[in-house]
N, C-alpha and C positions, 0 to 999 in steps of 0.2 A: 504494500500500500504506500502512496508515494507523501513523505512527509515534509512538514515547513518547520522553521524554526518557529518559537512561542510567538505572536503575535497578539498585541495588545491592540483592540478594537475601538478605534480612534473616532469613530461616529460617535457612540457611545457615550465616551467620556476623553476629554483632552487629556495627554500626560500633564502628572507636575512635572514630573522628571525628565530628562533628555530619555528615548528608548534604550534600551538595555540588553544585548542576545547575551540571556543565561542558560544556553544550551539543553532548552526543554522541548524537547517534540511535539507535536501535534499535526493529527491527522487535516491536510487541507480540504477535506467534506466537511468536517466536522461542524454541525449547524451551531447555531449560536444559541446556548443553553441557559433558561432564567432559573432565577434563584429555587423556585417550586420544582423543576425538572428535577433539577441537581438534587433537592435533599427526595425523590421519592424514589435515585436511585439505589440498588443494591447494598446493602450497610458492608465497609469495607474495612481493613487496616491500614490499605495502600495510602500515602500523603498524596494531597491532590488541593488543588485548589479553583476557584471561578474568578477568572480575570475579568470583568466585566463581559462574560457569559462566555469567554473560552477555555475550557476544560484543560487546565496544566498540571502533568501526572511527573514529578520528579525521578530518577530512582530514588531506592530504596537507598538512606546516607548510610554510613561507615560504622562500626562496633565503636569508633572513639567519638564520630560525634554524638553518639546515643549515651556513650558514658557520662559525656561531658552536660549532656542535656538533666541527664538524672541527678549530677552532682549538684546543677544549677537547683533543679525542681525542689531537691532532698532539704536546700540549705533556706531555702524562700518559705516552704511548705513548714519548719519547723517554728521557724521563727514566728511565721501566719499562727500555726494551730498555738502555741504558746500565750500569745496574745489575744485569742479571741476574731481576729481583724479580716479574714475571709476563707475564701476560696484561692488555690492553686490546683490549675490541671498542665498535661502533658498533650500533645498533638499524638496522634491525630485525633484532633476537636476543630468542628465546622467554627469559626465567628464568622455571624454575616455582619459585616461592616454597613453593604448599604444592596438590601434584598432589592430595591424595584431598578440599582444598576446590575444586579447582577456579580457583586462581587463578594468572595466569601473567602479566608485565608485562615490559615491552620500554624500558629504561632508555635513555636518550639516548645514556649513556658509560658504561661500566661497566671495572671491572679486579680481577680475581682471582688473589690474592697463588701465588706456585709452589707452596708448600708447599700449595694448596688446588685444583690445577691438575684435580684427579680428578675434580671436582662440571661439567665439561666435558667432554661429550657430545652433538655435535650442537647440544642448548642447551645452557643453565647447569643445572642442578638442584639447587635452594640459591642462598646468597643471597651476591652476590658482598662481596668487602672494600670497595669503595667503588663507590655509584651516583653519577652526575651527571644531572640533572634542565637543560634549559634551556627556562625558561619563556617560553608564548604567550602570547597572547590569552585561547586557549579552554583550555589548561592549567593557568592558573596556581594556583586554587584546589583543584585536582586532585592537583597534585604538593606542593601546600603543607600539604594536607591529608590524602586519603585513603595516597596513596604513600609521605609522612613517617609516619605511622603503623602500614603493612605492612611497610617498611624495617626499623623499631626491631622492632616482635613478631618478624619472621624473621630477625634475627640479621646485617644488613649492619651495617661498623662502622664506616661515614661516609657520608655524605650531603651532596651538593654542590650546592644552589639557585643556578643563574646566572643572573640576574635583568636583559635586556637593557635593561629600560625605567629601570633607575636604575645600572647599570654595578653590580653588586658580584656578591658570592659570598658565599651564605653558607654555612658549614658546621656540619654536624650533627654533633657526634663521641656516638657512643654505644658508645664505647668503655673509658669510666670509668663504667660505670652509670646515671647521670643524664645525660641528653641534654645535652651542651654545644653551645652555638651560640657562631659565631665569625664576623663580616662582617668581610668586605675590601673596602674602594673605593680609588678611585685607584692608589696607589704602593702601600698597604697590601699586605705578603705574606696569600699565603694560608695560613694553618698546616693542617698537617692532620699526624694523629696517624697515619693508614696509610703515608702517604710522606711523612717528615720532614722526608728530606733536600732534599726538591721546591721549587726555588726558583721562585716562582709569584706574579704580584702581579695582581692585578684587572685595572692599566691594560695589563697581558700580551694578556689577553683582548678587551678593547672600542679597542684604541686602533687 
């Protein structure tokens, strides 16, 4: 069957970002699928996501970026349940960011404060209080670009880049208006303005 690189559907919706080839396939028949198609199909494990209604099936990532995702989840999740303060899940989890475009993405690590507990159904619907992103090979330009830019228009209010190939963490707070960026390497704690209290240092995650 004769394949296109990913192609984001510009009728649709304008990019924020310049386009982006992150080496994800998709069939050129492939019709353009709405939010309601997408969730009545087949319940799967495979990661997949709705680009504004084009269906992008990554492979399956690496035994380290899974480790690395779990160490992320294990250290979020404990601090969360301690505290009282929400929800943490793991992908593959639908969030529909924005059902009548058609876009739905499936964040590494995600955590949705209590007070916001109702946007959880099944999936997410809306846009949780903090995503985590841990970058590939074949994502990186993906989650640095197209993803940090649907994050901020739909209203998550941090953004966590864990960048295995140089150990750090960066974070996005867009939670004061203008995007703040904050990197963590080594010892460096991580700050983040959703979980404050979160004692968290880079060399936590890679060491």
């Amino acid at each position: 069957m004769p394949v296109a690189r990913h192609l984001r559907c510009g009728a649709c919706h304008p990019p924020l970002i310049s386009a982006i080839d992150d080496g994800i396939v998709v069939g050129m028949s492939d019709p353009q699928m709405s939010t309601v198609s997408y969730l009545a199909t087949e319940e799967t494990n495979h990661r997949r996501e709705l680009v504004y209604g084009r269906l992008r099936e990554p492979p399956a990532p690496f035994f380290s970026h899974q480790e690395l995702v779990l160490r992320v989840a294990e250290r979020l999740r404990a601090h969360v349940r301690l505290f009282g303060l929400g929800t943490v899940a793991i992908s593959p989890l639908d969030v529909i960011l924005d059902a009548d475009r058609a876009l739905v993405v499936q964040p590494d690590v995600l955590f949705v404060s209590a007070e916001r507990r109702s946007i959880i159904r099944n999936q997410v619907w809306g846009a949780p209080d903090l995503v985590v992103e841990v970058l590939s090979e074949w994502n990186a330009d993906y989650d640095r670009g197209d993803k940090l830019g649907w994050y901020r228009q739909y209203g998550v209010r941090e953004y966590w880049i864990v960048d295995p190939f140089n150990q750090s963490v960066t974070v996005v707070d867009f939670t004061k208006g203008a995007p703040e960026t904050r990197v963590a390497t080594g010892i460096g704690p991580v700050h983040s303005s959703v979980l404050p209290a979160l004692n968290l240092t880079s060399f936590d995650l890679f060491a």
